[in-house]
C-alpha positions as CSV (number, residue, x, y, z in Angstrom):
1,X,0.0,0.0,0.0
2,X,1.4,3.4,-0.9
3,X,1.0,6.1,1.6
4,X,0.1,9.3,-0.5
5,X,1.0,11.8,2.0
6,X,4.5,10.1,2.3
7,X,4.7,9.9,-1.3
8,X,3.8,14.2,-2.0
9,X,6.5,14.7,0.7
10,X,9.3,12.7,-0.8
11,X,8.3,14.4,-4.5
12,X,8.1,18.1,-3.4
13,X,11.4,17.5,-1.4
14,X,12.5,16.3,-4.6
15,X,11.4,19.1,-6.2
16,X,12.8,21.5,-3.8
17,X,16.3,20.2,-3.8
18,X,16.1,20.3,-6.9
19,X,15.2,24.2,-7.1
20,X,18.0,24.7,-4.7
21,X,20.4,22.7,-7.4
22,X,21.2,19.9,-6.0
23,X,22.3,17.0,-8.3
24,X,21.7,13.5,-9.4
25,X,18.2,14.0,-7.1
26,X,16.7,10.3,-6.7
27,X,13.2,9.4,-5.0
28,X,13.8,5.8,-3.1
29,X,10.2,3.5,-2.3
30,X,11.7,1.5,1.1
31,X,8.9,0.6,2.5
32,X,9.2,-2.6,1.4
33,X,13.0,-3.2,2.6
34,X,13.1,-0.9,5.9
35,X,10.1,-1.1,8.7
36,X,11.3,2.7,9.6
37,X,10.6,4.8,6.7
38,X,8.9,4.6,3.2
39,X,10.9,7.0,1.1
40,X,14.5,8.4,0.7
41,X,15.3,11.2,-1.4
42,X,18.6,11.1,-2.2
43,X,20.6,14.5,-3.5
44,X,23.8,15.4,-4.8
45,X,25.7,18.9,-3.9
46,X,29.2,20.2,-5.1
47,X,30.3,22.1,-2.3
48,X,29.4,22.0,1.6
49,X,27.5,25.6,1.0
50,X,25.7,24.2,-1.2
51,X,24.3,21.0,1.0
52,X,23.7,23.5,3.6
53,X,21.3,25.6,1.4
54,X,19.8,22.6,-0.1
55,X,18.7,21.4,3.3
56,X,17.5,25.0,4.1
57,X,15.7,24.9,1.2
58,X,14.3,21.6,1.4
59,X,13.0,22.4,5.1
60,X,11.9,25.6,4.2
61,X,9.5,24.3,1.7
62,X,8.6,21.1,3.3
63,X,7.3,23.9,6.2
64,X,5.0,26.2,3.4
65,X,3.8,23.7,1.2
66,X,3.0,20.3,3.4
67,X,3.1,22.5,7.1
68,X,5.9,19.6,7.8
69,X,8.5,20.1,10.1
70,X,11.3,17.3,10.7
71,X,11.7,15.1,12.9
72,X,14.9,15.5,13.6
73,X,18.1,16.4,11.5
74,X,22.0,15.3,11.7
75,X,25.0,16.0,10.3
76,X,24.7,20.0,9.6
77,X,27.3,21.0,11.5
78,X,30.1,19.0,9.0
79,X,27.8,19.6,5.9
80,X,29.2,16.5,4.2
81,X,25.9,14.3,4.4
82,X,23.0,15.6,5.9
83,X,19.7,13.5,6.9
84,X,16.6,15.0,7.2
85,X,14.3,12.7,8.7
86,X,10.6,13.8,8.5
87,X,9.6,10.2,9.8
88,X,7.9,8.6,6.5
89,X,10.0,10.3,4.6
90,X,14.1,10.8,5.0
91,X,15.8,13.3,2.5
92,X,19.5,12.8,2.4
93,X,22.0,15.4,0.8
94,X,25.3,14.4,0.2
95,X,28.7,16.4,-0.6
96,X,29.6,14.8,-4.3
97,X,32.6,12.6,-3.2
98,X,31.1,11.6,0.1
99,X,27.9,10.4,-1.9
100,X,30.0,8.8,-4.0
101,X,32.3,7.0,-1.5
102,X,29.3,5.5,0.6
103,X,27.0,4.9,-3.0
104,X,23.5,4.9,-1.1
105,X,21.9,3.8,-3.7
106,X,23.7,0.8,-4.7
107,X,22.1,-0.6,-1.4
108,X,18.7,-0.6,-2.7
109,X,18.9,-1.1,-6.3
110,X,16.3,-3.7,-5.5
111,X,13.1,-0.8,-4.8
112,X,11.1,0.9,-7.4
113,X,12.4,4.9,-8.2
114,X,9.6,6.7,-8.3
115,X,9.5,9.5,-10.9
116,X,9.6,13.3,-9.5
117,X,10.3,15.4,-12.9
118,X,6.9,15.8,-15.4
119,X,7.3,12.3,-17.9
120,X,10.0,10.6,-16.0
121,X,9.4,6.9,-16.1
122,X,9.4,4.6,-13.3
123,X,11.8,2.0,-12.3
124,X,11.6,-1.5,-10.6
């Protein structure tokens, strides 16, 4: 069953690190793999400013569109990989080579990708 209030959160956090240029932006369904969450949204940044304002950003407009606050968030203060956990949803934003050195998503290459861009397809 897909939970369509964790779904519109995971797709305008999408949307808004995407706005604040973050790179390589992937929407994760793990509800079927991990009992605490259903999606991640993964994102990419070049530099640590720019992981910082992409978490601003994705807060910020996680607070005016959906009235969603997180849960908690870790990892701001070194602004190399930053989780934003809004409980249903956990929005992770990653300095390039430290996305690249842990490869998040090679973990679940088993869970669909849901689509966040107009015409995107979905993957299994």
């Amino acid at each position: 069953m897909i939970d369509e209030d964790a779904r519109s959160l995971a797709l305008a956090a999408a949307r808004a690190a995407d706005d604040a240029h973050g790179s390589d932006i992937v929407v994760l369904h793990v509800g079927d793999v991990l009992g605490v969450t259903e999606y991640f949204v993964i994102a990419g940044a070049s530099n640590r400013r720019l992981v910082n304002a992409i978490v601003d950003d994705v807060e910020a407009a996680m607070k005016a569109e959906l009235g969603r606050a997180p849960v908690r968030v870790e990892g701001v203060r070194e602004q190399q990989w930053v989780l934003v956990d809004y409980g249903d949803v956990v929005v992770h934003v990653f300095l390039a080579e430290i996305r690249d050195f842990y490869e998040i998503e090679r973990l679940y290459t088993d869970v669909p990708t849901i689509p966040w861009q107009p015409d995107a397809p979905e993957s299994a």
